[in-house]
TORSE-345094 format. One record per atom (N, C-alpha, C): z negated, y negated, x negated; atom name; residue number from 1. Coordinates in pm, whole numbers, padded with zeros to 5 digits. Example, Ala and Ser with C-alpha at 12.3 -4.5 7.8 and 13.67 -1.06 7.14 Angstrom:
BEGIN
{site {-00780,00569,-01319},"N",1}
{site {-00780,00450,-01230},"CA",1}
{site {-00780,00330,-01320},"C",1}
{site {-00708,00225,-01285},"N",2}
{site {-00714,00106,-01367},"CA",2}
{site {-00787,-00003,-01290},"C",2}
END
This chain:
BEGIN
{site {-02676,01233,00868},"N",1}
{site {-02614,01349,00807},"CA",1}
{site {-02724,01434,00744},"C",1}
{site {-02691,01580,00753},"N",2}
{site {-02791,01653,00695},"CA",2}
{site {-02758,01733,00614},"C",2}
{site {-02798,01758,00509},"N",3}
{site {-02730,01845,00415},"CA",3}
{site {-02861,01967,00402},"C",3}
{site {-02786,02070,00323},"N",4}
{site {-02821,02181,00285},"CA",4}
{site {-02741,02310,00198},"C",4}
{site {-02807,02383,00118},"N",5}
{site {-02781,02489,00022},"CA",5}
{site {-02776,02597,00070},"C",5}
{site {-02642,02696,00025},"N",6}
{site {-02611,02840,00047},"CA",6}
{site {-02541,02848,-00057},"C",6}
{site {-02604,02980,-00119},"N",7}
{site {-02510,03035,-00270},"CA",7}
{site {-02454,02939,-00359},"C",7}
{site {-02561,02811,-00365},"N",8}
{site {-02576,02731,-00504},"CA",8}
{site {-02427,02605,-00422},"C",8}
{site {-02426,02592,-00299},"N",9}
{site {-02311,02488,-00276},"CA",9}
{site {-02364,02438,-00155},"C",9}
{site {-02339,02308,-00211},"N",10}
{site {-02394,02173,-00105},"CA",10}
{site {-02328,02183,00054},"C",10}
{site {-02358,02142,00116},"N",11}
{site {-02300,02178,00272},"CA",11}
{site {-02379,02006,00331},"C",11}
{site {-02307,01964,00435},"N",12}
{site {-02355,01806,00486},"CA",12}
{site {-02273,01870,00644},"C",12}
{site {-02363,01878,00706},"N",13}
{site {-02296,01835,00872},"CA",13}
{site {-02383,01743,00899},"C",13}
{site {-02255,01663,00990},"N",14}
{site {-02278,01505,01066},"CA",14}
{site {-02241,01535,01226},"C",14}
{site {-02284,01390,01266},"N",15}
{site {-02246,01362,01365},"CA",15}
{site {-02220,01226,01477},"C",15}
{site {-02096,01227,01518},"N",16}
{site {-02070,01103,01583},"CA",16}
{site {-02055,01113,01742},"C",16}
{site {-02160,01008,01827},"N",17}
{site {-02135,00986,01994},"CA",17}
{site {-02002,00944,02018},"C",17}
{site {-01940,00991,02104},"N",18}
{site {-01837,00921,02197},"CA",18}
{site {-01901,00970,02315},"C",18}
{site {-01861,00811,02372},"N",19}
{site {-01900,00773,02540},"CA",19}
{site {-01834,00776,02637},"C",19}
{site {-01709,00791,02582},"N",20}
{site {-01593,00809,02692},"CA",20}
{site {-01468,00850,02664},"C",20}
{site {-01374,00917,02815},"N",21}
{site {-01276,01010,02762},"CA",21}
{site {-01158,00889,02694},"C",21}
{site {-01184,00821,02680},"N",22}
{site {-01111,00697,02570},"CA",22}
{site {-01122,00734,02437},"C",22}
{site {-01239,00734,02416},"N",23}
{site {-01283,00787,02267},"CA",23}
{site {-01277,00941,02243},"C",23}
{site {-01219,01008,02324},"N",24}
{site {-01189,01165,02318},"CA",24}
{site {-01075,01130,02293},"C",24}
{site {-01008,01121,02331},"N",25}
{site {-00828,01109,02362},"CA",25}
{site {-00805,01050,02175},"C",25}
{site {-00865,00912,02179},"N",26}
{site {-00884,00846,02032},"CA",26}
{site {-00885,00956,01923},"C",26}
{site {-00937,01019,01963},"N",27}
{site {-00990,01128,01823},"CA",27}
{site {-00853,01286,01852},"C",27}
{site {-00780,01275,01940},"N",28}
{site {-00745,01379,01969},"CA",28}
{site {-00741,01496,02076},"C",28}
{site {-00866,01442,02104},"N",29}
{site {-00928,01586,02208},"CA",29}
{site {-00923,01565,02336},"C",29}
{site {-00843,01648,02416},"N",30}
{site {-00772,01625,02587},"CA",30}
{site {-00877,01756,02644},"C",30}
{site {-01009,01702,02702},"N",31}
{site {-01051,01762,02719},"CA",31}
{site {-01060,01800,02862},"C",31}
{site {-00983,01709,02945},"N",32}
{site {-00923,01745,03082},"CA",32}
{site {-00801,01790,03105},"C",32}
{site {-00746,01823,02970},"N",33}
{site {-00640,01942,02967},"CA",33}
{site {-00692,02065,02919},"C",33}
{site {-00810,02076,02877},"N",34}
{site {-00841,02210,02769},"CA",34}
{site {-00934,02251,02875},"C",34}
{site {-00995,02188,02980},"N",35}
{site {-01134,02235,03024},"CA",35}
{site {-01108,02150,03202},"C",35}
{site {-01042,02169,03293},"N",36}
{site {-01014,02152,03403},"CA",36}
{site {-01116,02117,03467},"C",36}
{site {-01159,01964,03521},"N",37}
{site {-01310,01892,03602},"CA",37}
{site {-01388,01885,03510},"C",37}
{site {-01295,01868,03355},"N",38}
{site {-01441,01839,03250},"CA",38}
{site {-01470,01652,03301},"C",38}
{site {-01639,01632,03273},"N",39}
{site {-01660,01502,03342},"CA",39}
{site {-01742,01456,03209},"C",39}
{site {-01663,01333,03154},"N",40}
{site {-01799,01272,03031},"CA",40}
{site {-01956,01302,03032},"C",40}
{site {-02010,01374,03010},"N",41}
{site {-02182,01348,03036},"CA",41}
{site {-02224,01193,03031},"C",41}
{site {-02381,01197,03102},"N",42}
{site {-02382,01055,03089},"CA",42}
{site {-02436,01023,02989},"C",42}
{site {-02523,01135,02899},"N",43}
{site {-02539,01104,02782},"CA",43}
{site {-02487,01128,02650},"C",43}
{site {-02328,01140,02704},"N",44}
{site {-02274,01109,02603},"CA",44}
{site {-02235,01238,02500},"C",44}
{site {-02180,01306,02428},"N",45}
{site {-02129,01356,02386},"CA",45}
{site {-02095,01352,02229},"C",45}
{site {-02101,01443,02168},"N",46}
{site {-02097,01452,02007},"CA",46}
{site {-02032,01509,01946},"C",46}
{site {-01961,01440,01875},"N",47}
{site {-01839,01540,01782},"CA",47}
{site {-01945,01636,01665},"C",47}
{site {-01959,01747,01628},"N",48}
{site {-01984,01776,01536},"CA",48}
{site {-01922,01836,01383},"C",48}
{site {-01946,01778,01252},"N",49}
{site {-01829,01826,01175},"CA",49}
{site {-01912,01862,01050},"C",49}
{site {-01883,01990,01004},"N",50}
{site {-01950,01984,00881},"CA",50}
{site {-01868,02120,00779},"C",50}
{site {-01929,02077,00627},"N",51}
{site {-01836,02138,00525},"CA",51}
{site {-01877,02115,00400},"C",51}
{site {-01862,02184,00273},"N",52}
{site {-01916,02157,00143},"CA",52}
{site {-01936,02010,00104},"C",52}
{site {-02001,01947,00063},"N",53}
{site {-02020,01808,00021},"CA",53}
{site {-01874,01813,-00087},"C",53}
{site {-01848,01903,-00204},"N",54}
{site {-01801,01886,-00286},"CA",54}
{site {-01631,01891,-00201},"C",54}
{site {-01600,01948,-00113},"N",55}
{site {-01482,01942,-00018},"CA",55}
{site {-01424,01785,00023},"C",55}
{site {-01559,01772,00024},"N",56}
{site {-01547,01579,00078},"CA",56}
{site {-01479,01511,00007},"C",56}
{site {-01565,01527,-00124},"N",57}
{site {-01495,01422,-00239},"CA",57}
{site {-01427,01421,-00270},"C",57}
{site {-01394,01520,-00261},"N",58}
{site {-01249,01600,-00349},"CA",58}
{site {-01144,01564,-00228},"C",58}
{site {-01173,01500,-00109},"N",59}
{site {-01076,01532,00002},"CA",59}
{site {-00993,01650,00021},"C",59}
{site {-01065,01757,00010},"N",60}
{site {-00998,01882,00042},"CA",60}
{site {-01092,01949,00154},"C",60}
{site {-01080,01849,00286},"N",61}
{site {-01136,01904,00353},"CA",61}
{site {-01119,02054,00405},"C",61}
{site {-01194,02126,00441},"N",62}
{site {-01257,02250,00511},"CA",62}
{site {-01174,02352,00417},"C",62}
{site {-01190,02370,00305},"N",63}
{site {-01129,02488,00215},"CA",63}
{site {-01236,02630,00292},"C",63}
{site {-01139,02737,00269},"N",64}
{site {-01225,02851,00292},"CA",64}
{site {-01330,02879,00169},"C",64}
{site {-01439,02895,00180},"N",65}
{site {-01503,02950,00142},"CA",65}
{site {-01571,03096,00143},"C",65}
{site {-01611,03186,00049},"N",66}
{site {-01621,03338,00030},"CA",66}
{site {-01753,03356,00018},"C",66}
{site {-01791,03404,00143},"N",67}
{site {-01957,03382,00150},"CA",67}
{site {-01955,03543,00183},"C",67}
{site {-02137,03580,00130},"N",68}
{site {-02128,03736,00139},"CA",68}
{site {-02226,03751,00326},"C",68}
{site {-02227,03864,00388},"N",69}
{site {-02278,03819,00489},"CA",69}
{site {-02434,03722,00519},"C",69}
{site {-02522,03797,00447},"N",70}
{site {-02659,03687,00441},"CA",70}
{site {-02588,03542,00400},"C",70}
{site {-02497,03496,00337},"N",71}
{site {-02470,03304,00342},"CA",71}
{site {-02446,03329,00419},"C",71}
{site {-02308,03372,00500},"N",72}
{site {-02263,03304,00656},"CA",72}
{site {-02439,03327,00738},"C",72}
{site {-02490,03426,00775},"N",73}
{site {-02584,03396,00829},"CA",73}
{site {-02669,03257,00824},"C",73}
{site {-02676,03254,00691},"N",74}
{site {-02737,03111,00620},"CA",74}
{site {-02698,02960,00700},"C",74}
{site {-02574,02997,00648},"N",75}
{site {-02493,02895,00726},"CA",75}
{site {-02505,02870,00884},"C",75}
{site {-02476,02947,00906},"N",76}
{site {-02428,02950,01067},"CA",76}
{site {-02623,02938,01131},"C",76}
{site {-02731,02958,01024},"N",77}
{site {-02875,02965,01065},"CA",77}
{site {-02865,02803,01090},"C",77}
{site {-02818,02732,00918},"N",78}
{site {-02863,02598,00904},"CA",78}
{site {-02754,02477,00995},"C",78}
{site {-02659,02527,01029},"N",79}
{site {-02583,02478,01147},"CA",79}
{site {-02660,02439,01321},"C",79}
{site {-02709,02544,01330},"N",80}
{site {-02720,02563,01475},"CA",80}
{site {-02891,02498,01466},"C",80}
{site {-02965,02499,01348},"N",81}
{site {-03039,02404,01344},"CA",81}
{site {-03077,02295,01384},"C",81}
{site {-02927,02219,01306},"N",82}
{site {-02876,02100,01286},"CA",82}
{site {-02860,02050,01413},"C",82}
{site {-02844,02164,01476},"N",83}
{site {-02785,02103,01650},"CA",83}
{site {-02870,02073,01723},"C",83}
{site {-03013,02175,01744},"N",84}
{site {-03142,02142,01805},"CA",84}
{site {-03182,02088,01766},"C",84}
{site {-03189,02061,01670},"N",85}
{site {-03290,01900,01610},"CA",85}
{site {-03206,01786,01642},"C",85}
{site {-03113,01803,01655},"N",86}
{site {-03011,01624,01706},"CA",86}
{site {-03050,01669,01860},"C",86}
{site {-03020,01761,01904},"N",87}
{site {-03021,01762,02057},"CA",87}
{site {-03157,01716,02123},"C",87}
{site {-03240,01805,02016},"N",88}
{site {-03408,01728,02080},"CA",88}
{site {-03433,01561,02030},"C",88}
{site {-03362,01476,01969},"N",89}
{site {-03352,01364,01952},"CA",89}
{site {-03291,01289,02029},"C",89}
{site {-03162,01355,02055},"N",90}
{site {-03030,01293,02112},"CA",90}
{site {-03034,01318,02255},"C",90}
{site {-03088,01450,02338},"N",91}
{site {-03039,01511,02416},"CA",91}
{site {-02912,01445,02506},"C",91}
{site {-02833,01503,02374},"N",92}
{site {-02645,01527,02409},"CA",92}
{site {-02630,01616,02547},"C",92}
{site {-02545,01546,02627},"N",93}
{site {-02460,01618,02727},"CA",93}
{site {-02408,01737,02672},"C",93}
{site {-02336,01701,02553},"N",94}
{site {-02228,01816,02492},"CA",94}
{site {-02212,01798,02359},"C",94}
{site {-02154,01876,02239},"N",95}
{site {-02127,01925,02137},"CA",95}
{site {-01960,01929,02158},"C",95}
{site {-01881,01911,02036},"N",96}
{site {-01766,01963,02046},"CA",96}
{site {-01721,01993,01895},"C",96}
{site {-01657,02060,01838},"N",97}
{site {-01629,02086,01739},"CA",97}
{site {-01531,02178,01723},"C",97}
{site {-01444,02174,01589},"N",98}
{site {-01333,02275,01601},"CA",98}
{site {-01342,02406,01502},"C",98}
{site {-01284,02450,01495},"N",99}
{site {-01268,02512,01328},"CA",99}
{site {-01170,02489,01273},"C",99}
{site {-01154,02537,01155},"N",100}
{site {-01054,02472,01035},"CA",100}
{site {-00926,02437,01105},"C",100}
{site {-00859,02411,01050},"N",101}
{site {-00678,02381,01118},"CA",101}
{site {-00620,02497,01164},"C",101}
{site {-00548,02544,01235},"N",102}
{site {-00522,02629,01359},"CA",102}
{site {-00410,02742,01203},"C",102}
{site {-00321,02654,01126},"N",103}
{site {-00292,02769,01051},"CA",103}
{site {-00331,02824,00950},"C",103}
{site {-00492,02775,00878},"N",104}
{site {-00536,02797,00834},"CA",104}
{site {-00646,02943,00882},"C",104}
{site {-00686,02917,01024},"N",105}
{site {-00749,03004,01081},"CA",105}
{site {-00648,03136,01124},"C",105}
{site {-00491,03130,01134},"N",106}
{site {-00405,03240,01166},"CA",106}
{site {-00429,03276,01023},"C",106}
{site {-00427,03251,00953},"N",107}
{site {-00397,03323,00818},"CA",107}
{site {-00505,03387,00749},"C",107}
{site {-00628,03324,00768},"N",108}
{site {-00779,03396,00793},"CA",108}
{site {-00777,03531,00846},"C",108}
{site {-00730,03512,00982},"N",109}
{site {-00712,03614,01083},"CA",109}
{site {-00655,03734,01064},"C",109}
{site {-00533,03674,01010},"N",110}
{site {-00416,03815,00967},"CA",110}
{site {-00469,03893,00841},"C",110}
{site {-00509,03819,00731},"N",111}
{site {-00585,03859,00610},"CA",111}
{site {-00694,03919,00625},"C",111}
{site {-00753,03934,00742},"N",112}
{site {-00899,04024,00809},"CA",112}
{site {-00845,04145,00884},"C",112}
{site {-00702,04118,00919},"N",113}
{site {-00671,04250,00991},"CA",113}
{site {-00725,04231,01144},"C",113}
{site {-00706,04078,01198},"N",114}
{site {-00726,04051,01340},"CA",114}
{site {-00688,04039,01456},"C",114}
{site {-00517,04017,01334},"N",115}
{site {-00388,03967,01408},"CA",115}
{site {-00295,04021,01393},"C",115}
END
């Protein structure tokens, strides 16, 4: 796990291998329903998940947070980081990851004037 700072708040993205569409399905994710001739890589595949440390504890996972544009940049810099440095370690087949809960993100959406 790697953590890091934007606008004075802790942030930790992780990451876990699954090896097979057993352990996709396990977790949720039908990825030969979402993605038609998707084929396990052979090396395997990585959930990626990350969010305020203080979200964790609190078990309030993935609250929105009000970042001005330089944090999201921040963020979204120290994210995609996170990914090439596991990938040049790991070299993962694939990445998968979601965003927040689907009505959490409509309501994002509509409140931006998207929807």
């Amino acid at each position: 796990m790697r953590q890091f700072i934007v606008g004075g708040m802790v942030y930790a993205i992780g990451f876990q291998k699954l090896q097979s569409v057993d352990e996709l399905l396990n977790k949720g994710i039908d990825e030969k329903h979402n993605i038609p001739g998707f084929q396990m890589p052979q090396t395997g595949l990585w959930t990626v998940a990350f969010d305020k440390v203080e979200n964790q504890e609190r078990l309030e996972a993935y609250q929105h947070v009000e970042l001005n544009a330089g944090q999201i940049l921040k963020v979204i810099t120290s994210v995609v980081r996170a990914i090439f440095d596991h990938y040049n370690v790991s070299q993962s087949g694939a990445y998968y990851w979601c965003a927040a809960p689907r009505p959490f993100r409509e309501k994002e959406n509509r409140s931006r004037g998207f929807i």
